[in-house]
C-alpha positions as CSV (number, residue, x, y, z in Angstrom):
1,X,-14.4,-32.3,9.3
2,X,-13.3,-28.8,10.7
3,X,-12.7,-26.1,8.1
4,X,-9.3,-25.3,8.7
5,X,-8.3,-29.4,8.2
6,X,-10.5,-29.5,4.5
7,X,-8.1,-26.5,3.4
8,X,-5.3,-28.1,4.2
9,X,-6.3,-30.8,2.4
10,X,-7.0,-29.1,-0.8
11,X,-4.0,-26.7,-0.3
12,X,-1.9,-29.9,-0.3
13,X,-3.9,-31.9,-3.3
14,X,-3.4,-28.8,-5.5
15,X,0.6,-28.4,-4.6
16,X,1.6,-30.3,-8.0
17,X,-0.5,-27.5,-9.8
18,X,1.5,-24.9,-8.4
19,X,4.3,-24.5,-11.2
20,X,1.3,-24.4,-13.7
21,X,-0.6,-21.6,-12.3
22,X,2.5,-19.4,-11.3
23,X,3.7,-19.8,-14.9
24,X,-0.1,-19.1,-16.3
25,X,-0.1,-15.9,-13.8
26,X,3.2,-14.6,-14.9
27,X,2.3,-15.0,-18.8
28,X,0.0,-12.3,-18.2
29,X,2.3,-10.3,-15.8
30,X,1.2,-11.4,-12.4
31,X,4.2,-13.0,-11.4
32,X,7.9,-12.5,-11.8
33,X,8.8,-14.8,-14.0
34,X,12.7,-15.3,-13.0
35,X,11.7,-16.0,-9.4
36,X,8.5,-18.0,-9.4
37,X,10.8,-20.5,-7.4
38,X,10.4,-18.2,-4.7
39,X,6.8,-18.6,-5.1
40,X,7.4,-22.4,-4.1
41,X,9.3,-21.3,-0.9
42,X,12.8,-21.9,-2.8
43,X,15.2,-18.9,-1.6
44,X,16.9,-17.0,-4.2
45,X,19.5,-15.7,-1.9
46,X,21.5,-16.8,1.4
47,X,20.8,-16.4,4.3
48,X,22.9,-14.2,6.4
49,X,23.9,-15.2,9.5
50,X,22.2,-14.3,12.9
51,X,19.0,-13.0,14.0
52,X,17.0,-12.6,11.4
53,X,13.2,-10.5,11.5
54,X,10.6,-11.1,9.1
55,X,8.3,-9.0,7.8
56,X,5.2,-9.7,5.8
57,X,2.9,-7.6,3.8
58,X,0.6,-8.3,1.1
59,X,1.1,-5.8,-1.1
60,X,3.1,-2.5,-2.1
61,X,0.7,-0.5,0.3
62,X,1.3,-2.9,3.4
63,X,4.7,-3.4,2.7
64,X,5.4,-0.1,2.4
65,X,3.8,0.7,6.0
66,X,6.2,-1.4,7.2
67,X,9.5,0.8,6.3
68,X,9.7,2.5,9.5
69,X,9.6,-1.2,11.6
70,X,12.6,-2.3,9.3
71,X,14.4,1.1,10.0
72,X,14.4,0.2,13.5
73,X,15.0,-3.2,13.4
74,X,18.1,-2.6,11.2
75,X,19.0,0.0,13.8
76,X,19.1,-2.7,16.4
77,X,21.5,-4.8,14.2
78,X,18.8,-7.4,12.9
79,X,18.9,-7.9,9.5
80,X,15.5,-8.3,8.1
81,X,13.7,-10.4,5.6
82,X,10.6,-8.4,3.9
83,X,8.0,-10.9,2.1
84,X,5.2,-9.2,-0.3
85,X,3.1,-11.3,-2.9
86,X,2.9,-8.9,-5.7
87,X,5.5,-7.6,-8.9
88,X,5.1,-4.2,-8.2
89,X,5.3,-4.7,-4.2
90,X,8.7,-6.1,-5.4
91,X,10.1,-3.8,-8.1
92,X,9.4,-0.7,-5.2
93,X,11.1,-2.6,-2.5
94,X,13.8,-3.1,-4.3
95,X,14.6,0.7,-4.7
96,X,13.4,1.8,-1.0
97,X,14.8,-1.1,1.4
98,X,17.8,0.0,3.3
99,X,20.9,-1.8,3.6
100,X,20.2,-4.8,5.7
101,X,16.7,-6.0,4.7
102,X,15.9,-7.9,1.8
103,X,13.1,-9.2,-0.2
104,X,11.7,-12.1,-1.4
105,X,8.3,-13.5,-2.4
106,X,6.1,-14.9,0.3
107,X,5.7,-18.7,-0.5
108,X,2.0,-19.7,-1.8
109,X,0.0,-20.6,0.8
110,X,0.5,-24.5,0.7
111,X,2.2,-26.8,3.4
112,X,5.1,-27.7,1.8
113,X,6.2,-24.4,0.0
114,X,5.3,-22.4,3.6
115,X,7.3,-25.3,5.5
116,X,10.4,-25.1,3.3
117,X,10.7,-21.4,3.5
118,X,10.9,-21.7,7.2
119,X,13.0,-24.6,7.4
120,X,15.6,-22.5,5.1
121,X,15.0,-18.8,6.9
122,X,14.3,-19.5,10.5
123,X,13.1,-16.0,11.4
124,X,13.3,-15.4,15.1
125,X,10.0,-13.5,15.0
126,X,7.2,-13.3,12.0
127,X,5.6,-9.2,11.7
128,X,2.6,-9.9,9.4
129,X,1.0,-5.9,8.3
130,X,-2.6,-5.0,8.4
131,X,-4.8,-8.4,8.3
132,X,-2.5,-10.8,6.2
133,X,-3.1,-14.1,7.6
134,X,-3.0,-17.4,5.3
135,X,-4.0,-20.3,7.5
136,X,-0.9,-22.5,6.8
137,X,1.0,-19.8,7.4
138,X,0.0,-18.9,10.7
139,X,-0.4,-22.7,11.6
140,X,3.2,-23.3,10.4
141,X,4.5,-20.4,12.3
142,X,2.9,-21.2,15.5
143,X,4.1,-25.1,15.4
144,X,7.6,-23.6,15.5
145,X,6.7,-21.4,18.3
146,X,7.9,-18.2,16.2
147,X,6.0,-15.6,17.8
148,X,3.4,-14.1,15.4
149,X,2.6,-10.0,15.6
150,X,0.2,-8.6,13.6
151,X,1.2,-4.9,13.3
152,X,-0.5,-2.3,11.9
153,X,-3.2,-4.2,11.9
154,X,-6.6,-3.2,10.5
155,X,-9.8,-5.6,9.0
156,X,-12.7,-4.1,7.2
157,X,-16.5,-4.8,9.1
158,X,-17.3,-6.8,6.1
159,X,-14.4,-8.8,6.3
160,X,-14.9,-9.4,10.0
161,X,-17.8,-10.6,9.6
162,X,-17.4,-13.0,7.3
163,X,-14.5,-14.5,9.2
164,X,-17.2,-14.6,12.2
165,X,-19.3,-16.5,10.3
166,X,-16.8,-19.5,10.6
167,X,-16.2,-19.2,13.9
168,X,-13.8,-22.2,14.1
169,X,-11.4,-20.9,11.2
170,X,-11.7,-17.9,12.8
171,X,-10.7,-18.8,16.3
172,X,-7.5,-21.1,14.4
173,X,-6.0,-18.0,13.1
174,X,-6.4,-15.4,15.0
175,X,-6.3,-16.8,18.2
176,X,-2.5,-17.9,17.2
177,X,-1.6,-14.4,17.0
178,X,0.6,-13.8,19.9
179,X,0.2,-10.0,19.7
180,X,-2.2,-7.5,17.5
181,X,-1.6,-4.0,17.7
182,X,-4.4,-2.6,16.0
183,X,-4.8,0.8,14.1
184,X,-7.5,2.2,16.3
185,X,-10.4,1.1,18.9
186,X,-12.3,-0.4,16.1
187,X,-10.2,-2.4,14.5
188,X,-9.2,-3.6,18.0
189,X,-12.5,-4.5,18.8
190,X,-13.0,-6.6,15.6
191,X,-10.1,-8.3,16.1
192,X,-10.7,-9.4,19.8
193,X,-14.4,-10.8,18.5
194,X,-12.8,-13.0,16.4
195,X,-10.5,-14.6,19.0
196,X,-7.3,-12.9,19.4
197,X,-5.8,-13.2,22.7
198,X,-3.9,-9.7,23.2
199,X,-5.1,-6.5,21.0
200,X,-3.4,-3.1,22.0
201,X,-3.8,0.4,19.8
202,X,-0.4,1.2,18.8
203,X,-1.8,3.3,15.7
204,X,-1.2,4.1,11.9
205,X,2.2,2.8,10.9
206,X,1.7,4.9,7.6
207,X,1.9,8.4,9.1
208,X,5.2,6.9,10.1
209,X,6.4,6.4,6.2
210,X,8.6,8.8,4.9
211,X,7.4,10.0,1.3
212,X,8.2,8.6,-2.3
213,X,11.7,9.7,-3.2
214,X,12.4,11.0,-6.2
215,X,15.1,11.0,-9.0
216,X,16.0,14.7,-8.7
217,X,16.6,14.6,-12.6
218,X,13.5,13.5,-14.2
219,X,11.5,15.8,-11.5
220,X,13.2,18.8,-13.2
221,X,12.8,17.7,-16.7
222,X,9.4,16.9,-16.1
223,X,8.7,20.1,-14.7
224,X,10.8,22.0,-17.2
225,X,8.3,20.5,-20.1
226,X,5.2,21.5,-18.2
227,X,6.2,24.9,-17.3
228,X,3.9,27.5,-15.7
229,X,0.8,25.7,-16.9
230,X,-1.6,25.2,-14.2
231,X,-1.4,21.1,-13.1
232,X,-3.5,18.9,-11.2
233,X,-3.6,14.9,-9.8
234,X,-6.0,12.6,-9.7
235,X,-4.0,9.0,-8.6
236,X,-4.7,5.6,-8.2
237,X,-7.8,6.0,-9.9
238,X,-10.1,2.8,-10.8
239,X,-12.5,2.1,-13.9
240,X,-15.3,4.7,-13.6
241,X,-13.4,7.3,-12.5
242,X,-11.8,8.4,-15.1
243,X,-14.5,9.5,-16.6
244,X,-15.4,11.5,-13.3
245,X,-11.7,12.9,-14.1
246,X,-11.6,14.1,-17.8
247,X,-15.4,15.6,-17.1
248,X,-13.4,18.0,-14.9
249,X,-11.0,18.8,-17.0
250,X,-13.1,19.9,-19.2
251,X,-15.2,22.0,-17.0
252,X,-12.1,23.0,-15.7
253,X,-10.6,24.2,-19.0
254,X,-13.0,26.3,-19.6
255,X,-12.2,28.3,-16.5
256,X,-8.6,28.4,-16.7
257,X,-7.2,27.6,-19.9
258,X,-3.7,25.8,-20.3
259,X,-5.1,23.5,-17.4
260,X,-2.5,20.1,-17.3
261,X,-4.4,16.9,-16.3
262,X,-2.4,14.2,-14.7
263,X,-3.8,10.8,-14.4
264,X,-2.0,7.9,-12.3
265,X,-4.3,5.0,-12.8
266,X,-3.6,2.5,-9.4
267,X,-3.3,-0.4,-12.4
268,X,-0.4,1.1,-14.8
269,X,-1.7,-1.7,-17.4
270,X,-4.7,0.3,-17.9
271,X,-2.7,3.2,-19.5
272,X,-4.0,2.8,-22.8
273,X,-7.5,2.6,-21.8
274,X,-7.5,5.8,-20.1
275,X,-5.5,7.0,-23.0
276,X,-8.2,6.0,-25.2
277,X,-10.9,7.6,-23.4
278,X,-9.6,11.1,-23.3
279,X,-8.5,10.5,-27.0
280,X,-12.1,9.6,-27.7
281,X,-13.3,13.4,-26.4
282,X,-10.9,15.3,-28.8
283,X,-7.9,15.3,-26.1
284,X,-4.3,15.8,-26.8
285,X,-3.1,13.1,-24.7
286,X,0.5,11.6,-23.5
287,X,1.3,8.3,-22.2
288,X,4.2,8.8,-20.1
289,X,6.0,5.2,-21.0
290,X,4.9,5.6,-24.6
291,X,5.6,9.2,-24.9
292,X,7.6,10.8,-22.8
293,X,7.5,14.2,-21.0
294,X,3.9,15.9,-21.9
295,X,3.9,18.6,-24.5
296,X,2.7,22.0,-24.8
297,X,-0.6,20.8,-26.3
298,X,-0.9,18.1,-23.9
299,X,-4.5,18.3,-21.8
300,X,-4.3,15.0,-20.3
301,X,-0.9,13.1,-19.1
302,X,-1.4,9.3,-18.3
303,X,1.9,8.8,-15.7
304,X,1.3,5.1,-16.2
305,X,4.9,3.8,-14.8
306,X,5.9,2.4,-11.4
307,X,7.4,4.2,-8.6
308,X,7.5,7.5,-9.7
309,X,4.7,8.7,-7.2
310,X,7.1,11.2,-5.6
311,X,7.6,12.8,-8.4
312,X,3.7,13.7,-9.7
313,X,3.4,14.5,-5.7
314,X,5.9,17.2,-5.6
315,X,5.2,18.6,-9.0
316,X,1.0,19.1,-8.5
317,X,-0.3,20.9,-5.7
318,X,-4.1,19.7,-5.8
319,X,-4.5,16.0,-6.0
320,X,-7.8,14.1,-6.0
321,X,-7.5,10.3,-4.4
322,X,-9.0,7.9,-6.3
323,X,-10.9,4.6,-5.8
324,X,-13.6,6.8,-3.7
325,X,-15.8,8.1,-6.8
326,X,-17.0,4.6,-7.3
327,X,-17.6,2.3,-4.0
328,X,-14.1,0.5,-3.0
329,X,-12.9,1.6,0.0
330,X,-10.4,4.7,-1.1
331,X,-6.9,4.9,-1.1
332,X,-4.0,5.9,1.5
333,X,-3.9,10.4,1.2
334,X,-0.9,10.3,4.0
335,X,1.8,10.4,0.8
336,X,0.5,13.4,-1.2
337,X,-0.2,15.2,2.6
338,X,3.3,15.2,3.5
339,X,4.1,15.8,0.7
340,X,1.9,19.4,0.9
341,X,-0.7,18.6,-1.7
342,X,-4.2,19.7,-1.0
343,X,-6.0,16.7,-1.1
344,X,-9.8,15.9,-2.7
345,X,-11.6,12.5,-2.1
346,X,-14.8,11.1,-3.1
347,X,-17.3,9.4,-0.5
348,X,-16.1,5.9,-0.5
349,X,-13.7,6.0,1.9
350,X,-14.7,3.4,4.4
351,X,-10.9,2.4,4.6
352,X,-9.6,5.4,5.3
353,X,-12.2,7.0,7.2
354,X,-10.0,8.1,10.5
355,X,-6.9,9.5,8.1
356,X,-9.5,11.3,6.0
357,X,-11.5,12.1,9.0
358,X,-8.3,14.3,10.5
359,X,-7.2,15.9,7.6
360,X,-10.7,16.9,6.8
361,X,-10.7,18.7,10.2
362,X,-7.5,19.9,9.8
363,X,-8.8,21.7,6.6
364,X,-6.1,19.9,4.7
365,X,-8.7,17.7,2.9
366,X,-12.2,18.0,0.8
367,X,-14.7,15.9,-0.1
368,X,-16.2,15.8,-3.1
369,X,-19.1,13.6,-5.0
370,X,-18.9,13.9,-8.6
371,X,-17.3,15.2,-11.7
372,X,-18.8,18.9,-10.9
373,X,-18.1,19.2,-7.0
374,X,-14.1,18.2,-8.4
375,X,-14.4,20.4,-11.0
376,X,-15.3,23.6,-8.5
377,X,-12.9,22.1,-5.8
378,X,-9.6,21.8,-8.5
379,X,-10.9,25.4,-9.6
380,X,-11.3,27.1,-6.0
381,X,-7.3,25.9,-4.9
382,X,-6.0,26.4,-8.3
383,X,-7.2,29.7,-8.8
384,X,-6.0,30.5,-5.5
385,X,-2.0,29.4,-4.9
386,X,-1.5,31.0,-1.2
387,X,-4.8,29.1,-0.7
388,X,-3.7,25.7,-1.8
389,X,-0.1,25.8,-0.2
390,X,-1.9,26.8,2.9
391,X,-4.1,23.5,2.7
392,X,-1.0,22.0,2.1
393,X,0.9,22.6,4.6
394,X,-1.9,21.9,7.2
395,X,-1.8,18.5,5.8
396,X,1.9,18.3,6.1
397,X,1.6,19.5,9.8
398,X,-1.8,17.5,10.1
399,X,-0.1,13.9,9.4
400,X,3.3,14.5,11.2
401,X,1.6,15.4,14.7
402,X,-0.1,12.0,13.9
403,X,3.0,9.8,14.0
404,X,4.7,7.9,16.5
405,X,3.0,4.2,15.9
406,X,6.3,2.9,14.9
407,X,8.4,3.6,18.6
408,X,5.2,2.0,20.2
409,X,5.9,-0.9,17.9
410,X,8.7,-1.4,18.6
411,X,8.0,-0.9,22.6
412,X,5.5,-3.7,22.4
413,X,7.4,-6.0,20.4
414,X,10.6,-5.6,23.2
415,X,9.7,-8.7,24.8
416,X,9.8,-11.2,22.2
417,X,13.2,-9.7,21.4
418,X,14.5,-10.2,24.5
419,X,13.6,-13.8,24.7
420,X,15.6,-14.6,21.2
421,X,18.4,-12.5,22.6
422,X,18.1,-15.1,25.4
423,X,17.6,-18.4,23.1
424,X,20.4,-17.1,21.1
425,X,23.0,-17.4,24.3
């Protein structure tokens, strides 16, 4: 029996589970407890009338690369669904989507809860981000003839080849994608060895992103209770690296005294853990949704809320990147570049690679490979502000000549348009 039949099978044997495990996940906050129906492909909201474009991501990362698409969409006087499987995807979207798009949950991938979301929404086109295809998804899709992009679209090597390994489930879904505009040349290559029919470059949708706003407010009250003390970032860090982190600021410290330590852990839940570890090496420490603003004896400041990137962004001028000090692939420095932060990242970057890769040669970005080589790199641009705001701004500059993935987009994407413009007379 083909691979692709067996998962439908189980998908469907395990849809009376469904209301279980969303109500298991949500107990320990995976799920959004007052719309789990969505979950089950149950709308929560009308549909407005018209052409309507749907975009898909699979998290707040993806979904967020996909702002500049739904700008342009709106522009052209669609109105545009979003779909994200994640709370905090959801609680970001929520502040950032312009008027015209909304969110909801993307159904669980099951035949009846994907087939009752599109019976109720009828997109005229599905936009899926990066490499987010669920098999009943894309099967569902392509039964309705909805034309299926894949934007943005990127898969890791390892990935890849695990799909190639299972060449028939491989062929099933991404030879139904009508169009795959790939990051770059490699990505494009991987995709077309695993079966899909049309793969352009179109480029990074991210440099396309405006940055995090900020609530003008709490970014001067925040400043106002650090004050002229010398501050650093180190965000969306991952267990181990914390420890990378507060063995800096100590180091650091010791060289320029008063030194601030922000850490934005990429999992807010583990606040008190990091908490606990600087607490455990003598530190003053604040937890921002325990404590407030950091004090005048704070050395380390856990920022462990949601959404409030924009602000540690434009209040730090050196941020390290985390989930690159321990292997994981690294995480997205386009924000914190446009935002004129010098950036520092460790050597697991495989993700990442070509953004890294230009702002490295820009001389907007370092690399460093342990709690020392940070140490010295934090020291060298703090101790050195004209230094710093000059590798700032040739990230800034480094990241904007990079855009223009989004018009290209929306070029490629024309035709399908025009053929629901015609279906729709």
């Amino acid at each position: 029996m083909p691979l692709f039949t067996l998962y439908r099978l189980a998908t469907s044997a395990l849809t009376p589970f469904a209301g279980l495990a969303l109500k298991w996940r949500a107990s320990r906050g995976k799920e959004d407890e007052s719309r789990l129906d969505e979950r089950l492909g149950i709308a929560s909201r009308p549909r407005p009338e018209g052409r309507l474009v749907w975009l898909h991501g699979a998290s707040l990362g993806e979904t967020l690369s996909l702002l500049p698409l739904i700008e342009r969409f709106i522009q052209r006087g669609s109105d545009v669904l979003v779909t994200s499987g994640t709370v905090s995807s959801a609680r970001i979207l929520m502040q950032r989507l312009p008027a015209g798009a909304f969110h909801q949950y993307a159904p669980l991938d099951a035949p009846k809860f994907v087939n009752r979301f599109l019976d109720y929404w009828t997109p005229g086109i599905a936009i899926f981000a990066e490499s987010e295809l669920w098999p009943n998804m894309v099967a569902a899709v392509r039964a309705r003839d909805i034309p299926l992009v894949l934007a943005n679209a990127r898969i890791s090597r390892k990935s890849a080849e695990r799909w190639s390994s299972l060449p028939g489930a491989a062929r099933a879904v991404f030879g139904s994608i009508d169009l795959c505009l790939a990051q770059d040349s490699d990505n494009a290559a991987r995709f077309l060895a695993l079966g899909a029919p049309c793969v352009r470059i179109a480029g990074n949708l991210k440099f396309d992103v405006p940055p995090p706003p900020v609530d003008a407010a709490k970014l001067a009250e925040f400043n106002g209770a650090v004050g002229p003390r010398p501050v650093w970032a180190a965000v969306s860090t991952h267990a181990g690296e914390e420890e990378f982190v507060l063995d800096a600021h100590a180091d650091l410290v010791a060289q320029i005294p008063g030194t601030l330590t922000v850490i934005v852990p990429r999992h807010r839940e583990r606040g008190e853990e990091i908490a606990a570890l600087a607490a455990a090496r003598g530190l003053s420490v604040a937890l921002r949704t325990r404590d407030g603003e950091p004090r005048g004896d704070t050395d380390v400041y856990v920022a462990d809320t949601i959404g409030e990137l924009g602000l540690v962004f434009r209040s730090v001028g050196v941020v390290f990147m985390g989930k690159s000090l321990v292997p994981g692939g690294g995480q997205n420095p386009i924000e914190p570049a446009k935002l004129g932060c010098a950036v520092l990242y460790g050597p697991h970057v495989d993700n990442f690679n070509e953004v890294y890769g230009e702002l490295a040669a820009a001389k907007a970005a370092a690399r460093v490979t342990d709690a020392a080589s940070l140490a010295r790199a934090a020291h060298y641009l703090l101790s050195e502000p004209a230094r710093m705001r000059r590798m700032g701004r040739a990230g800034a500059e480094a990241v904007e000549k990079l855009g223009g993935a989004s018009r290209g987009i929306m070029t490629a994407v024309e035709p399908f348009l025009a053929q629901i413009a015609v279906a729709e007379r």
